[in-house]
FIZA-660232 format. One record per residue (C-alpha): residue number from 1; residue in three letters; x negated, y negated, z. Coordinates in nm, 3 decimals. Each point is the difference from the previous one (the first is absolute). Example, Ala and Ser with C-alpha at 12.3 -4.5 7.8 and 13.67 -1.06 7.14 Angstrom:
<pts>
(pt 1 "ala" (-1.230 0.450 0.780))
(pt 2 "ser" (-0.137 -0.344 -0.066))
</pts>
This chain:
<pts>
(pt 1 "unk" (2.171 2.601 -1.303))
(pt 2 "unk" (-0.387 -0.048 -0.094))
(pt 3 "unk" (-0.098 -0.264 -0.205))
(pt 4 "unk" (-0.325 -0.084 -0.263))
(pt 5 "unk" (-0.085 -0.228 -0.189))
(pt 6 "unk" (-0.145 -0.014 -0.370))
(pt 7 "unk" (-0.340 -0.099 -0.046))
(pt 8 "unk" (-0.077 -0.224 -0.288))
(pt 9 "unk" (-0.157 0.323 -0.147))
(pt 10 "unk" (0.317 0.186 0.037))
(pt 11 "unk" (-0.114 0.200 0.275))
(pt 12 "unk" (0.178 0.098 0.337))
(pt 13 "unk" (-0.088 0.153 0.356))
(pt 14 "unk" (0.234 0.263 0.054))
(pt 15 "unk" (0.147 -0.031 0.380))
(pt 16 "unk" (-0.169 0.220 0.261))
(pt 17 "unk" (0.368 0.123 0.081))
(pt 18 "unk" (0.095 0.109 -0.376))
(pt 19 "unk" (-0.358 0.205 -0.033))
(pt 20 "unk" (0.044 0.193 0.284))
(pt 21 "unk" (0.402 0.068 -0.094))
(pt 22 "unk" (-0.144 0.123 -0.349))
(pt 23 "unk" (-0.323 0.132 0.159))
(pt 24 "unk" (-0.207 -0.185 -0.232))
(pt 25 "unk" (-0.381 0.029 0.035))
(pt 26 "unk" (-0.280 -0.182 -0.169))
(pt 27 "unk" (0.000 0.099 -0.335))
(pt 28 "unk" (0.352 0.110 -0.094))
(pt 29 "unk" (0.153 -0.059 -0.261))
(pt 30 "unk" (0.339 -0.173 0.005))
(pt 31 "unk" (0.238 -0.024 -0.307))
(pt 32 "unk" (0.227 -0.338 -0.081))
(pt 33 "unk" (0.312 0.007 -0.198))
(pt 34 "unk" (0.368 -0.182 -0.064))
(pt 35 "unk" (0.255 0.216 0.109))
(pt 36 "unk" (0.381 -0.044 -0.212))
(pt 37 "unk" (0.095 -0.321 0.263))
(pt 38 "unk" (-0.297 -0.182 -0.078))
(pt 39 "unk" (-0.153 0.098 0.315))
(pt 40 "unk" (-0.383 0.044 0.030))
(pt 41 "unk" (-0.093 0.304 0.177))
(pt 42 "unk" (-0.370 0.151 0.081))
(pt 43 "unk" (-0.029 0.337 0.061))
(pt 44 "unk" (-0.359 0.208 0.109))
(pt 45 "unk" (-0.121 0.239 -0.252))
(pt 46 "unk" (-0.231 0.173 0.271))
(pt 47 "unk" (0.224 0.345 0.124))
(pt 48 "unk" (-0.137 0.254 0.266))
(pt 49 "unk" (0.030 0.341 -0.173))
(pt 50 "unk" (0.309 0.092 0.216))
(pt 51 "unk" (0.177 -0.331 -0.126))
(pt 52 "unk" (0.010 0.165 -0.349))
(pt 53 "unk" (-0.055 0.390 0.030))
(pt 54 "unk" (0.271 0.136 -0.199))
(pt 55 "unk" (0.133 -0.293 -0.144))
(pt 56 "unk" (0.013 0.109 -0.333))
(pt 57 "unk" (0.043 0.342 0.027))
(pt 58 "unk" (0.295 0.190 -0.135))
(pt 59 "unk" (0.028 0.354 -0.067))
(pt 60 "unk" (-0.051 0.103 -0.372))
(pt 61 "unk" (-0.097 -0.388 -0.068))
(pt 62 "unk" (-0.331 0.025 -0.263))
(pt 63 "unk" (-0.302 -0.150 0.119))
(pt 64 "unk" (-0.092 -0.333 0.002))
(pt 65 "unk" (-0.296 -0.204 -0.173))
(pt 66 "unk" (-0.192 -0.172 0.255))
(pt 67 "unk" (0.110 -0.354 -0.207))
(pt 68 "unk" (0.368 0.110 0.013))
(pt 69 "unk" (-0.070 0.105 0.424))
(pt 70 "unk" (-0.090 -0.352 0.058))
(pt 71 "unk" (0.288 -0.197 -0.200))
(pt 72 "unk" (0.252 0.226 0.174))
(pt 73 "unk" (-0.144 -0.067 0.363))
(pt 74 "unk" (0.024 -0.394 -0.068))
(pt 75 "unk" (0.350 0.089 -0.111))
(pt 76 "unk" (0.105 0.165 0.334))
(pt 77 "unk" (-0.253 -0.275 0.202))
(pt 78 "unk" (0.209 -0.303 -0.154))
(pt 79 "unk" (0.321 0.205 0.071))
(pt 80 "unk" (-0.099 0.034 0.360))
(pt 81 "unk" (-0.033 -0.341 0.061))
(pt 82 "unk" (0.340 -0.123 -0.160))
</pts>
């Protein structure tokens, strides 16, 4: 399993291994939460189109704010990383 360390500024190298799994580029963003366990998960924000095309759509569901787009797909990001 990959290992970094903490700076003392609280920063971290993600492993070379992890950003390719995740396909991580410069400049994505990644999102950090505590799951129910107490474990610490990290999960990229940055989706190809086809990763999310359809996601939310339902037939006769009303539209969706572009505020109330975004909360849902961190909902279903943090869902698929559980």
């Amino acid at each position: 399993m990959p290992i970094a360390k903490v700076t003392s500024k609280g920063q971290i190298t993600i492993p070379v291994s992890i950003r390719k799994h995740l396909h991580l580029q410069p400049g994505d963003a990644v999102d950090f939460f505590i799951d129910e366990g107490g474990t610490a998960r990290m999960l990229p924000l940055s989706r190809k189109v086809s990763e999310v095309f359809g996601l939310l759509s339902r037939k006769g569901q009303k539209a969706f704010s572009v505020e109330e787009m975004n909360e849902k797909l961190q909902q279903q990001f943090r869902k698929q990383g559980k």
